[in-house]
C-alpha positions, -999 to +999 in steps of 0.1 A: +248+190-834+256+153-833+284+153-851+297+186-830+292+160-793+306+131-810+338+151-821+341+166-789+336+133-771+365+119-793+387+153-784+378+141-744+393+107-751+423+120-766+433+138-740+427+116-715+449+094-737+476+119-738+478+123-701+481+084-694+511+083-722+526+111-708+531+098-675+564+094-678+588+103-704+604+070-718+632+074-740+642+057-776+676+037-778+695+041-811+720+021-822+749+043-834+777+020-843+805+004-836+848+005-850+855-017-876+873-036-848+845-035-825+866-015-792+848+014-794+806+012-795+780+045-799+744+051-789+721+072-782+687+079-769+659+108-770+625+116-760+604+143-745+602+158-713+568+152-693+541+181-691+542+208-691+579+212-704+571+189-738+610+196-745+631+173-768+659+160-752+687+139-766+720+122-754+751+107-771+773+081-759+809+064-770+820+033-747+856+019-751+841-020-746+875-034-728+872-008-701+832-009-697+833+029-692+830+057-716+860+075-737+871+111-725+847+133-735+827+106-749+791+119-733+768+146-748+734+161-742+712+187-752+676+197-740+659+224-766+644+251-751+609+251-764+587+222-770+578+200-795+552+209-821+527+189-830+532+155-846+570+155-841+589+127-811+622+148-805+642+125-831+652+158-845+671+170-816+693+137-815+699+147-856+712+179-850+734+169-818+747+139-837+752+165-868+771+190-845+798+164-830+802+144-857+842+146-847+834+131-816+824+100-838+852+106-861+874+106-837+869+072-825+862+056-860+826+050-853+808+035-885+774+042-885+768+012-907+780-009-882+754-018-859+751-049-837+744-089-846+715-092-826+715-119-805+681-112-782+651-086-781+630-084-751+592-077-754+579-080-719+575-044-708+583-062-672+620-076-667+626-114-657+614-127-616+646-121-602+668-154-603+652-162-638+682-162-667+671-158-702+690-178-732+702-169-763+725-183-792+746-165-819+744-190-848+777-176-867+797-188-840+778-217-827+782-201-790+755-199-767+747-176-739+727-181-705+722-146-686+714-134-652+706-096-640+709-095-603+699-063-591+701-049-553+676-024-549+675-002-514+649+023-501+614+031-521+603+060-540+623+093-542+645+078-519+650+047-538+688+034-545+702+000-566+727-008-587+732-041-611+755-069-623+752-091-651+763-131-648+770-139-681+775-177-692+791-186-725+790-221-741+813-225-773+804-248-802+830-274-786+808-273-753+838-247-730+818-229-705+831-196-697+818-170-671+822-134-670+806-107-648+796-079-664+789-044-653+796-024-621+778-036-591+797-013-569+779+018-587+749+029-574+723+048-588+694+072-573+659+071-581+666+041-606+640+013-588+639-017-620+661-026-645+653-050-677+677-062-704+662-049-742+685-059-763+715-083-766+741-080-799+773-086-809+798-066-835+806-075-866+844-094-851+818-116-827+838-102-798+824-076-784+788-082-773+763-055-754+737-059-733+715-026-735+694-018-702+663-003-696+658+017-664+632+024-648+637+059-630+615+078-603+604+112-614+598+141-590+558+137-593+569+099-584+557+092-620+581+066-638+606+077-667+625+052-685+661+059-695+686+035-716+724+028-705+748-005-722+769-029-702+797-040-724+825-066-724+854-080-748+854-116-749 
């Protein structure tokens, strides 16, 4: 009989567990690649839908980096129609979307084996007080980087609206500062209330580099979700 209440005590805390993780539904960010020359840059990202859906979701991107914007044709998505079994994280449905447009990737000379230099990994579940910068060096080159998200952020739950820019500062091994600004402030997004840069990398040429954003998004039972989009420039 003990052993019956202390498993059953243990099932309790489980699924208390499971409804604090699922929350939200946070996606994962995958690196998919960049051209040999470093113009063209893939990723993707996939999760799970929030109870009581539980279905996989996954999405595909390609991004000419000169133009900041994506290639024609160059987003996909797919949402399964049932939901995960146990023990699986929806990794799967990104597989099989990646497997059934490989020309996409083709087509723009993606190489998979070609991921990013990185330059800077964020831990901090929270993104910099607005103002801070954050500092980072790519040691090949010598250069170093200083960079500053400055969002503007209108309105407050469902109704929430903001959109971003990057100031980017870039010290050579000689000591030339150059600026850049990168993204698209004049885009503005709904239900997106925080963003926080992950990741920071370069390609294999040293110049393209890609700062990869996490967003924080309001869900219609004002839950959070976090979704994943790149701001890219060609130095």
């Amino acid at each position: 009989m003990l052993l019956k209440k202390t498993v059953f005590a243990a099932l309790i805390i489980f699924l208390l567990s499971l409804s604090v993780l699922w929350a939200g539904d946070a996606a994962v960010f995958v690196d998919l690649g960049f051209s040999p020359d470093g113009r063209t840059y893939m990723f993707g990202q996939y999760g799970v839908l929030a109870p009581p859906s539980l279905r996989p979701w996954a999405e595909l991107y390609v991004v000419d980096v000169a133009s900041n914007n994506f290639v024609q044709n160059g987003r996909v998505s797919h949402t399964e129609n049932l939901p995960i079994s146990a023990g699986q994280d929806g990794s799967g449905t990104l597989y099989r979307l990646l497997a059934n447009n490989s020309p996409l990737a083709t087509r723009h000379n993606i190489n998979h084996q070609n991921q990013g230099l990185p330059l800077y990994i964020s831990r901090d579940t929270n993104p910099p007080a607005r103002g801070e910068r954050i500092e980072f060096r790519d040691f090949v080159s010598g250069r170093s980087f200083t960079a500053q998200l400055i969002p503007t952020i209108t309105g407050t739950g469902q109704n929430v609206r903001s959109s971003f820019y990057i100031s980017l500062e870039v010290r050579s091994s000689s000591g030339q500062i150059r600026t850049y600004t990168v993204g698209t402030p004049g885009i503005t997004r709904q239900r997106i209330e925080q963003y926080n840069i992950k990741r920071v990398f370069l390609d294999s040429t040293g110049t393209s580099i890609v700062f990869v954003i996490e967003m924080k998004r309001v869900a219609d039972n004002n839950s959070h979700d976090i979704r994943y989009m790149v701001e890219v420039l060609r130095f």
